[in-house]
N, C-alpha and C positions, 0 to 999 in steps of 0.2 A: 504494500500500500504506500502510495505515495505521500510523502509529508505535505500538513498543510500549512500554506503561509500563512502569516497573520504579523499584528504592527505592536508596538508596544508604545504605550501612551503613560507619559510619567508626570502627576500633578507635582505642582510645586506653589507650595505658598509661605510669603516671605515671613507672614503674622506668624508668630510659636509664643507662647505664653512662658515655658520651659526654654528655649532657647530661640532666643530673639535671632532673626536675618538666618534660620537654616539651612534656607538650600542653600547660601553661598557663602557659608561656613568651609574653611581654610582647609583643606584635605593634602598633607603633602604638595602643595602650590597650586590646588586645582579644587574650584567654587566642589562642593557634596553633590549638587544636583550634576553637573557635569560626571563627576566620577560614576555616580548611578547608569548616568546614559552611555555609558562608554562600557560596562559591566553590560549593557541590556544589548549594545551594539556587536557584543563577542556573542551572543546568540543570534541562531539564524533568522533574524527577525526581518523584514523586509523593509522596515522604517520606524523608526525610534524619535518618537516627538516627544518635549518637555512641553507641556499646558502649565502655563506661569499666571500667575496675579499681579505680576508689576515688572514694569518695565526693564528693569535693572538685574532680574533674571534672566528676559530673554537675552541684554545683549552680554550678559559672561556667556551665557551658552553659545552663541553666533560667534563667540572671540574663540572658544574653542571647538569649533565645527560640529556643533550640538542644533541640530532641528528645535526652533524653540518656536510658539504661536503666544499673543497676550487672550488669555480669558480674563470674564469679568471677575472682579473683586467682592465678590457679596458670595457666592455659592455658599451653602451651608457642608457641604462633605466634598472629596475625594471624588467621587461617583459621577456629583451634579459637573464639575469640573469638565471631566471625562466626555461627558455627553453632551456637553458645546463642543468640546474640541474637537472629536468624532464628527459633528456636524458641521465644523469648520473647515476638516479635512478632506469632507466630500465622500467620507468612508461608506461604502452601500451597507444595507443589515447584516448580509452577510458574512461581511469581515468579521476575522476572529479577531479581538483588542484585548491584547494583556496589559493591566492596570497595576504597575511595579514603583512601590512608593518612592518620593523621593529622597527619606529618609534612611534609605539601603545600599550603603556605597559599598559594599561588600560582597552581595549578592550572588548568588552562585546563577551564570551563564545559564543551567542545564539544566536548573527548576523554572526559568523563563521557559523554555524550550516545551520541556515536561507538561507542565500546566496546560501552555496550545494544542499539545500534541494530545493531548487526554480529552478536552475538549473537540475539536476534530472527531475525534472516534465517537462519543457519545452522543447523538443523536437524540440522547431520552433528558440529554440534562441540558439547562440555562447557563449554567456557568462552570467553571472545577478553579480549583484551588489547590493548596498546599500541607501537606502535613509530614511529620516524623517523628519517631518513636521518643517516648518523655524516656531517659535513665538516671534523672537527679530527682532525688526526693523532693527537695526545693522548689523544683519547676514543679511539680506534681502540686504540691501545696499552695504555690504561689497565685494569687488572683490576678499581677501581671502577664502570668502567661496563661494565654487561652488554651485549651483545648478541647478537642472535636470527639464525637463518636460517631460511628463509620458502621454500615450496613454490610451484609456480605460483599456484596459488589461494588463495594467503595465509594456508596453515595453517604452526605452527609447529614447524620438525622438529627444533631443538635450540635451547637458552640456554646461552651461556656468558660467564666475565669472559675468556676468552680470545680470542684476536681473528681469528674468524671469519666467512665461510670463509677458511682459511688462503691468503697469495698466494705460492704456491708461488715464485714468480721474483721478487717484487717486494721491499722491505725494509720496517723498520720506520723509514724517515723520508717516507714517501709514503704516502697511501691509496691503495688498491687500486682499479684500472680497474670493478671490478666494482659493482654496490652494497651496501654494507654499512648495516645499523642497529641503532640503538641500542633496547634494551629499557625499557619505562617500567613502573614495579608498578602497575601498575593493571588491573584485575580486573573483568570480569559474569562473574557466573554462573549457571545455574539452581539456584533453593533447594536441589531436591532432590539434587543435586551437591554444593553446598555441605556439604549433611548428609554426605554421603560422605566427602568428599575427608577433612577430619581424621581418619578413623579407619584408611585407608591407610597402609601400610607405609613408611617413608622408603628413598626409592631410595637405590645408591650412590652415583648421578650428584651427585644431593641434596644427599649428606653434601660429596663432595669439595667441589661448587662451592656449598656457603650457596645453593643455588636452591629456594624449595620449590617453586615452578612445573614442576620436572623429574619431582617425582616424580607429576603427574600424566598425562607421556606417559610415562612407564616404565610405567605401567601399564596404556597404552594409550588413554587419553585423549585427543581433537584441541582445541586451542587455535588457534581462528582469531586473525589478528592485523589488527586498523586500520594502514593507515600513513598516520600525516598530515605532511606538509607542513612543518608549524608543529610547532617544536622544543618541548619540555615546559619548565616552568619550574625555577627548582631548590630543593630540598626543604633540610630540616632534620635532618641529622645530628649536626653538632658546634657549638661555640659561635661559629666562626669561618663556619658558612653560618646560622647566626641574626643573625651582626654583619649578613652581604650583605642578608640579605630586609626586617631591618627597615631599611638604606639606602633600599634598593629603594620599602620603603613610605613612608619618609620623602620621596622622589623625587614 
């Protein structure tokens, strides 16, 4: 079977509450949202566009040969971003669009890849995403990190920061007999979903757990999931995982 193409579309906004100007945070002498796009560019992706909120993203992106468009400044999420840019782009429904944040300068090529490629195949599902297997107790407990549970055929039937499925006999200083994993934000979609999903209702599942990915099986939607192997790298939230990644890239 032949691979299918598809684009990778990377939001970027400059507002962070946690770290003020992120995409264009200092990464070894190169803006974070560049680094991202250059990580998404080693996959076989067919076009790699950054969807910016202010000007001064797109031109570090243009200075480093970064596809950059301005969307508006108001979006409420990631998604809504997406689905100007998509229709900025001229993308028909059918395009597959992987949505790889811009806070992942690290990002591993071959889960971009993975994600479309899984998508492509699935016919039954809306979207697919990412996951891999929890081996830290820590993560297992921790309500920053999400985690999924997965059908026999690897669609996904709930996200939570809480820690499931629950081990009913077991405690929270062991992981659980069973397999558990960790949820990664990363995203294909089909365009014409794409277009949908922001104008959707927010579940309550949604609100409670900060998931937007929930409110697309609240509504019925399947999200198949990748599981790979190979653990994600770690992204850019606060100023104290910008000190790790630029060690990392200093390494």
């Amino acid at each position: 079977m032949a691979e299918a193409a598809y684009v990778v579309l990377i939001p970027a906004r400059l507002g962070s509450s946690r770290l003020p100007n992120k995409p264009l945070a200092d990464l070894a002498g190169v803006p974070m949202v560049v680094r991202v796009a250059q990580q998404a560019k080693a996959s076989a992706a067919t076009q790699v566009v950054v969807a910016a909120d202010h000007p001064s993203i797109v031109q570090a992106c243009e200075q480093h040969g970064i596809e950059a468009i301005l969307t508006r400044d108001d979006h409420p999420s990631g998604s809504d971003r997406l689905a100007e840019a998509a229709g900025l782009l001229g993308l028909s429904d059918s395009q597959i669009v992987v949505n790889v944040q811009g806070d992942e300068p690290l990002i591993h090529p071959q889960h971009i890849h993975a994600v479309a490629q899984l998508l492509s195949q699935r016919v039954d599902v809306q979207m697919s995403t990412l996951a891999h297997p929890i081996t830290e107790v820590s993560d297992w407990t921790s309500p920053h990190v999400v985690k999924v549970v997965l059908s026999q055929t690897h669609l996904a039937h709930y996200f939570s920061r809480a820690s499931i499925p629950c081990w009913r006999d077991g405690s929270d200083q062991q992981l659980p007999p069973h397999p558990v994993y960790r949820h990664v934000g990363l995203y294909a979609y089909r365009c014409g979903f794409l277009k949908v999903f922001p104008q959707l209702a927010e579940a309550p599942t949604e609100k409670a757990e900060a998931l937007e990915q929930l409110r697309a099986l609240w509504h019925g939607y399947q999200i198949a999931v990748h599981v790979s192997d190979m653990a994600s790298a770690p992204g850019v939230d606060t100023p104290q995982d910008l000190l790790r990644v630029q060690s990392i890239l200093a390494r």
